[in-house]
Structures are given as C-alpha cells and as structure tokens.
C-alpha positions as CSV (number, residue, x, y, z in Angstrom):
1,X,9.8,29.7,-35.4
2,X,8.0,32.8,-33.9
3,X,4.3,32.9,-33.5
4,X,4.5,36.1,-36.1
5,X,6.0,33.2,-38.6
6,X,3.1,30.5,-37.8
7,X,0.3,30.4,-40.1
8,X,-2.9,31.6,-38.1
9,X,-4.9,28.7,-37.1
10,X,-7.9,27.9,-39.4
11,X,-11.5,29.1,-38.1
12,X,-13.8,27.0,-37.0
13,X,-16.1,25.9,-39.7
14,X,-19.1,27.7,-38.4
15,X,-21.2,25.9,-41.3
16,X,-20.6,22.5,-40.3
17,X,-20.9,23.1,-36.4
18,X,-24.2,22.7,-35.0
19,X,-25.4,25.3,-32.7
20,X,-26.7,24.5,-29.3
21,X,-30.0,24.5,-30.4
22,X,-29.8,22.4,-33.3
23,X,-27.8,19.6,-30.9
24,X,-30.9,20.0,-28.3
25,X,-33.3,19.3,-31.1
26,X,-31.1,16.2,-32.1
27,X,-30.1,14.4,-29.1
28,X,-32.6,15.7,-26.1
29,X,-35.3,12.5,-26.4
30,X,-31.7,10.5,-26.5
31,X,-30.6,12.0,-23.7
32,X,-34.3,11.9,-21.6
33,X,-34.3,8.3,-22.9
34,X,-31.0,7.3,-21.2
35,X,-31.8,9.3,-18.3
36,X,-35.3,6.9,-17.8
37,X,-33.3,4.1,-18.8
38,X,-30.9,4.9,-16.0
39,X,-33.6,4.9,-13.4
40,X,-34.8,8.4,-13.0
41,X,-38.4,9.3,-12.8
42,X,-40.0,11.3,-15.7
43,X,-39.4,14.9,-13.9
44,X,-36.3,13.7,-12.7
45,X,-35.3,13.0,-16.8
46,X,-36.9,16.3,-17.6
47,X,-34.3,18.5,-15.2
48,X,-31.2,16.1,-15.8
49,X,-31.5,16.5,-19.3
50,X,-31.5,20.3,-19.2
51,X,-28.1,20.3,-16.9
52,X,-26.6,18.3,-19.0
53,X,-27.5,20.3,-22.4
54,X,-26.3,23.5,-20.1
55,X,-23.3,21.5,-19.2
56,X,-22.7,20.5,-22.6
57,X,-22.9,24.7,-23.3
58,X,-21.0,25.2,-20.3
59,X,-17.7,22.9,-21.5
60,X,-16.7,24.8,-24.7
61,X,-16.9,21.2,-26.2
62,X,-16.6,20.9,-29.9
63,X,-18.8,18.9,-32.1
64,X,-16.6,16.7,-34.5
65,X,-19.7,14.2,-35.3
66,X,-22.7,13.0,-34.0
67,X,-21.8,9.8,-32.4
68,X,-18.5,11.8,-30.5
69,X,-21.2,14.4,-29.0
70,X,-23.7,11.3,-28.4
71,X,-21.3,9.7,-26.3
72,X,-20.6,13.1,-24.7
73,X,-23.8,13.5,-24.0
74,X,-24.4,10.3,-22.4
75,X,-21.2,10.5,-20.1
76,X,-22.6,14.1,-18.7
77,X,-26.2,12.7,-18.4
78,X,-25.0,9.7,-16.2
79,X,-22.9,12.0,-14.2
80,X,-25.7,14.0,-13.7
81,X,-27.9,11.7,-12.2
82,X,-24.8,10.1,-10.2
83,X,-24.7,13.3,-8.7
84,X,-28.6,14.1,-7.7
85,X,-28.4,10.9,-6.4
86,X,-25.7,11.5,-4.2
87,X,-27.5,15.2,-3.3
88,X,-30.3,12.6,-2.3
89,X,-27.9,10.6,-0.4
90,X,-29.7,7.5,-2.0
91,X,-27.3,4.4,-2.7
92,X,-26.7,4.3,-6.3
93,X,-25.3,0.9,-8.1
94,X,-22.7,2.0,-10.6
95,X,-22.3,-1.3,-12.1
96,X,-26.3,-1.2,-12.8
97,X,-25.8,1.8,-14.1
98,X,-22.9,0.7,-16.3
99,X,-24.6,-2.0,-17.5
100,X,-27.4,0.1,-18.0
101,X,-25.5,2.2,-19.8
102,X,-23.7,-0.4,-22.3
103,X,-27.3,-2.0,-23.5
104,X,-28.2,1.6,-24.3
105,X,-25.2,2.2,-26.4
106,X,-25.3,-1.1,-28.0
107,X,-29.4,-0.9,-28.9
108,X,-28.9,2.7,-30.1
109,X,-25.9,2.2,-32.5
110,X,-27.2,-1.4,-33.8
111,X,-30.5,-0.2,-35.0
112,X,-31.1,3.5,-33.3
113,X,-34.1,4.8,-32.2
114,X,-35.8,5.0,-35.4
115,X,-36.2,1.0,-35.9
116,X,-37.9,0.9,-32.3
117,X,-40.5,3.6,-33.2
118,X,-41.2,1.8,-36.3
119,X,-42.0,-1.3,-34.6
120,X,-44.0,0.2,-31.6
121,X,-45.8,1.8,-34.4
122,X,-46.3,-1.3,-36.2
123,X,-47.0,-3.2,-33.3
124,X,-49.1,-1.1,-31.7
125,X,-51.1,-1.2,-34.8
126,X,-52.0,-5.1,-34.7
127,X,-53.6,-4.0,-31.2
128,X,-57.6,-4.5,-31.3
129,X,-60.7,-4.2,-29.0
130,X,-60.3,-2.9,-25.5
131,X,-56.5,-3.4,-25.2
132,X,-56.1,-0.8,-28.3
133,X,-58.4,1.9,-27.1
134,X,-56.6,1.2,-23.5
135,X,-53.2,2.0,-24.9
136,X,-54.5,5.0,-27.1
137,X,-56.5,6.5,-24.6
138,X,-53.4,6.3,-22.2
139,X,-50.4,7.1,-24.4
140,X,-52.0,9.6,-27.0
141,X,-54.7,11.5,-24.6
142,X,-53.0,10.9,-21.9
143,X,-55.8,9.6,-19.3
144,X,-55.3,8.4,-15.9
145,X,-56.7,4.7,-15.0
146,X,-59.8,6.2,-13.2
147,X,-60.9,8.0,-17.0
148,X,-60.6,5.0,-19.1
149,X,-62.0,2.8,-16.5
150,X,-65.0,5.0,-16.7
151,X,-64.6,4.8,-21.3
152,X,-64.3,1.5,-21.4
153,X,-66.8,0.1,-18.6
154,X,-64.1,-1.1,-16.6
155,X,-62.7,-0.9,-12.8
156,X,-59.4,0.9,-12.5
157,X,-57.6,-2.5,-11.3
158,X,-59.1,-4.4,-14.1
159,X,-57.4,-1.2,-16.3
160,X,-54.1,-1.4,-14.7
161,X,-53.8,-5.3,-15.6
162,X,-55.2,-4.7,-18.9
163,X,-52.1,-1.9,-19.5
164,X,-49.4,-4.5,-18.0
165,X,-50.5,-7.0,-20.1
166,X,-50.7,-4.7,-23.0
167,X,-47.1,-3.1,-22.8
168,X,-46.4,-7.2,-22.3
169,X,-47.4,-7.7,-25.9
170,X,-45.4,-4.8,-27.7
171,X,-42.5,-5.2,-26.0
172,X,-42.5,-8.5,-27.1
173,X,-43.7,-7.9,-30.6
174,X,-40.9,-5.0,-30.7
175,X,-38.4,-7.5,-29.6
176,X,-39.1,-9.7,-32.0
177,X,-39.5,-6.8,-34.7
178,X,-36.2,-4.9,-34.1
C-alpha cells in the first residue's frame, strides 16, 4: 500500500479537545493542591504549577479524558518540584514523596475534591464563638495573628493556639464527614 492509497488520518476532534485554557481552569487547584501536599510552600505551589501547565503546553500531549491528563498532570508537577529541589540542592525523600503521592491519588479518585469542600463547609459551619470568627477572620479576610488578636481581645500566642486547635477540629470532623 502507498501512502497515496491510505485513507488520510481522521482530524482531531477539535470539539471534544479541551484547550489549554479550559484544562488550567479544570485541574490548576489540583495541581497547586498536590504541589502543597508534596511539601512545597504556597509560592513555591504557585510557580510549580505554572511549569507544569507550560510543560503540559510544551509536550504536544493529547487529552483522551480527564483522569489520563490528571495523572499527567500529577507526574509533571512531582517532577517539577523534584527538580527545584535538586536546583536547591536540598535532599528530597522520593519514597515520601511517593507515598505522598499515592494518598493523593487514592483521596482524589475515592471521593474528589468536591466531598472535602462540602464537609469543610459543613464543618466549618458547626464552628461558634471565638474559634469561628478566628477561622473566618483568617481564611476569608485573610488577617495575620497580630489583627485578630487585636478583633478578638486576644494575645497573638493565645491566637495561634486557638487556630491549631481549630484546624484540629475540622480536620477531624472532615475525616469523619468524607
């Protein structure tokens, strides 16, 4: 058979294949999540999980379906941070990482993300007195200790202890929950 005798191959179904922006909107808090998950710092998440969306653009990979490109994504986000962390010549633990790694993929295809934000909602919901406005002043305005020590009559130690014991009780409830 000559290539003139082959039937053309089929184009690709532009209507079914996400664009780079729509797979950014999809999987970027995913990918950030992992990332903090993994052991990077919040800026460190921030940069990591742009490489690896320009990676992903990069690759001339094909989407087939979302899980496929999930696990993609996941792979080039843990390579990313193996390799700043080599850059920063700091010792890295790949079998943390792994393991790390595993419990993420396991939590995210048992009940995805969506079950967790349901119960931190619902948890966060059964909060009252000083340990709610603590958490909402911190997580939704986005105060430092110092402020809501000053909000709620408080010392900024007596805050920090307050928070810990707070994210104590909805991770627990959430665990329970999900």
């Amino acid at each position: 058979m000559t290539a003139l005798s082959q039937a053309p191959d089929a184009p690709p179904d532009t209507e079914s294949t996400p664009t780079l922006a729509a797979l950014v909107r999809e999987h970027q808090s995913g990918v950030w999540r992992l990332l903090r998950c993994l052991g990077a710092d919040a800026a460190e998440a921030d940069d990591l999980t742009q490489e690896t969306f320009l990676a992903l653009a990069r690759s001339g990979f094909r989407h087939e379906s979302p899980p496929q490109t999930a696990a993609y994504l996941r792979t080039t986000a843990r390579n990313q941070l193996l390799m700043l962390r080599r850059r920063q010549k700091r010792q890295v633990s790949t079998v943390a990482i792994d393991a790390a790694q595993a419990v993420w993929a396991e939590r995210v295809e048992q009940s995805g993300w969506q079950a967790f934000a349901d119960a931190l909602r619902a948890c966060t919901e059964k909060l009252e007195g000083r340990a709610r406005q603590a958490i909402d002043l911190a997580y939704q305005d986005g105060l430092g200790r110092d402020q809501i020590a000053d909000q709620l009559g408080m010392k900024a130690d007596g805050v920090k202890t307050l928070l810990r014991r707070t994210r104590t009780v909805l991770r627990e409830c959430i665990e329970r929950s999900v």
